[in-house]
C-alpha positions in Angstrom: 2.9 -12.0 0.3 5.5 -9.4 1.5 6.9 -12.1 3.5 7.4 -15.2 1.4 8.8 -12.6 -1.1 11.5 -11.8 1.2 12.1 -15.3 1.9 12.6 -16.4 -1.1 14.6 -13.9 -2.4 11.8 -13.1 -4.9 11.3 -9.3 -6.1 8.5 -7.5 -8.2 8.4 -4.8 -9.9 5.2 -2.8 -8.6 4.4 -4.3 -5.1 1.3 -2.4 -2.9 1.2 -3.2 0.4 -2.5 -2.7 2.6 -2.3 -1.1 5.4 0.0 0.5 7.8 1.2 -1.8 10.1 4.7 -2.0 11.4 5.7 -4.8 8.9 4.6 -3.4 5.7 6.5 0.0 6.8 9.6 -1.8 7.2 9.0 -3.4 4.0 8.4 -0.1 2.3 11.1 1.2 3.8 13.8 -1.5 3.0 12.1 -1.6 -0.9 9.7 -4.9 -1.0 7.0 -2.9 -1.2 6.6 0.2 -3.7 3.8 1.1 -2.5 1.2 1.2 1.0 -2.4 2.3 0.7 -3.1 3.7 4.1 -7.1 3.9 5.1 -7.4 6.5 8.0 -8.7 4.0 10.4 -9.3 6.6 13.3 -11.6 9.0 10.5 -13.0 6.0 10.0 -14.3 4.8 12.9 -14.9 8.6 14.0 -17.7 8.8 11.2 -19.3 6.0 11.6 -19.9 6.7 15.4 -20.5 10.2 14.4 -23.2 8.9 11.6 -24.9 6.4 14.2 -25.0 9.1 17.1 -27.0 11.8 14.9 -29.3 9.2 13.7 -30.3 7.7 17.4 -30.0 11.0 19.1 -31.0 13.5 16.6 -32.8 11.1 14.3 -31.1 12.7 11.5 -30.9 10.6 8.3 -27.7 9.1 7.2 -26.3 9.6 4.0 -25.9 5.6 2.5 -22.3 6.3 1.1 -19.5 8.1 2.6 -16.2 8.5 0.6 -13.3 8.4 2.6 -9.9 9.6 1.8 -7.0 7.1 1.4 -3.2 7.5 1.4 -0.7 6.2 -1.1 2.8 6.3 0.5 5.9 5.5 -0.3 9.6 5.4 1.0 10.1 8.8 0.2 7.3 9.9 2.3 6.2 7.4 5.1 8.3 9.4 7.8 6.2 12.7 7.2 3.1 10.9 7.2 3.4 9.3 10.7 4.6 12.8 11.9 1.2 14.8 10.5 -0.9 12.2 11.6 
């Protein structure tokens, strides 16, 4: 969406971007996109091997929902994000 936006010369008011990949950061950054939702891939993927592990090894139950945490950046803040992360 980002991208046909910027070619044609189209802006919106309240744009959210998914997802931090390089593109949508340089859209962020240049002012596209208001806003990026970030997900925490790595946590992600950490608890879910984390969950499957206790329940094969240990045979621990597993809990059926996990809430995860999610990120809303934007321009002002992207830069500090990357650097805690």
């Amino acid at each position: 969406m980002a991208d046909y936006l910027h070619e044609t010369h189209f802006r919106m008011k309240g744009l959210i971007g998914y997802d931090l990949l390089k593109k949508n950061v340089e859209r962020l950054k240049s002012g596209e996109v208001n806003y990026l939702i970030g997900q925490r891939p790595a946590m992600q993927g950490y608890g879910g091997i984390k969950a499957l592990s206790s329940y094969v090894v240990f045979k621990r139950p597993v809990e059926p929902k996990r809430y995860m945490p999610i990120d809303i950046l934007i321009k002002d803040n992207i830069d500090f994000y990357f650097e805690f992360e």
